[in-house]
Phi, psi and omega in degrees: 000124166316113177219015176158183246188116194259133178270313216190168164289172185219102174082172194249359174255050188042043154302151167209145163294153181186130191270118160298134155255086196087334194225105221300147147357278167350268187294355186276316217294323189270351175268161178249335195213151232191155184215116162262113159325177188055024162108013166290318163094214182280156163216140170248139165311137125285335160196159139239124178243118210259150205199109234317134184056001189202170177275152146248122183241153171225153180236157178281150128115005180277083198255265175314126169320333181285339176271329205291305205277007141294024176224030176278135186082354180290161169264193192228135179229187170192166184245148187094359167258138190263091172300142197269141176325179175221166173286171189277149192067019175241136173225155192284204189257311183298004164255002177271300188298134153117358161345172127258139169234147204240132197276176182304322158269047188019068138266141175268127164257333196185209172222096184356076218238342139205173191258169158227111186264097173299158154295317199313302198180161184292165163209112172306130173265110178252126164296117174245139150017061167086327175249153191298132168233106201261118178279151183256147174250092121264192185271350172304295183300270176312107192260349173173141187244123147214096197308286201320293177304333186086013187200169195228116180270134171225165191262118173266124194272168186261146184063008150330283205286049192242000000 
């Protein structure tokens, strides 16, 4: 399960930041260990310290920035987490990626391929014709989510696809 994001290093003892996704303090408080994509493999926590919108994590065998800053952007997942229903029109980032997404006059432009988390609002990363396109998720943009089906109808605004 998909529960966050690592931004950046931290600090000079290979600390690293990092935004929860979907998944509270709480339950962050109780895991010890984590699988970072892309080639992170399992990690065990070593400490956490938590900090208004984000984690400071230390992993064993993570000493230096220089160990640290190969793990920026990977994501963080871990197993065995009872992520909580969410309201309605909320959704977690592992059920947006890999979406289609399909413009208001039903052409399929791509695929969801990761989120990105604003203060503002969330922003879909999409494969356009080969290149990165970014949806801003609002309600301007956005027009309808639908997981059971697999696709995200957005309103294409000029210059979006750009």
């Amino acid at each position: 399960m998909l529960i966050g994001k690592i931004i950046k290093p931290w600090g000079v003892k290979g600390e690293l930041k990092a935004v929860l996704s979907g998944c509270t303090e709480d339950m962050f408080a109780s895991i010890d260990s984590v699988i970072l994509s892309g080639g992170g493999g399992a990690l065990n926590i070593t400490s956490k310290k938590f900090r208004p919108g984000c984690v400071i994590l230390k992993f064993n065998g993570i000493d230096t920035p220089e160990d640290a800053v190969r793990y920026n952007g990977m994501s963080i997942e871990a197993e065995g987490v009872e992520l909580p229903p969410l309201e309605e029109g909320q959704y977690y980032i592992d059920e947006i990626i890999g979406l289609n997404v399909i413009a208001a006059s039903g052409e399929t432009l791509g695929k969801v391929s990761d989120v990105l988390s604003f203060p503002a609002n969330d922003v879909y990363v999409m494969d356009y014709n080969g290149k990165e396109c970014l949806i801003p998720a609002i309600a301007d943009v956005i027009k309808e989510i639908n997981i059971a089906d697999g696709y995200i109808k957005i309103e294409v605004m000029e210059g979006l696809l750009v």
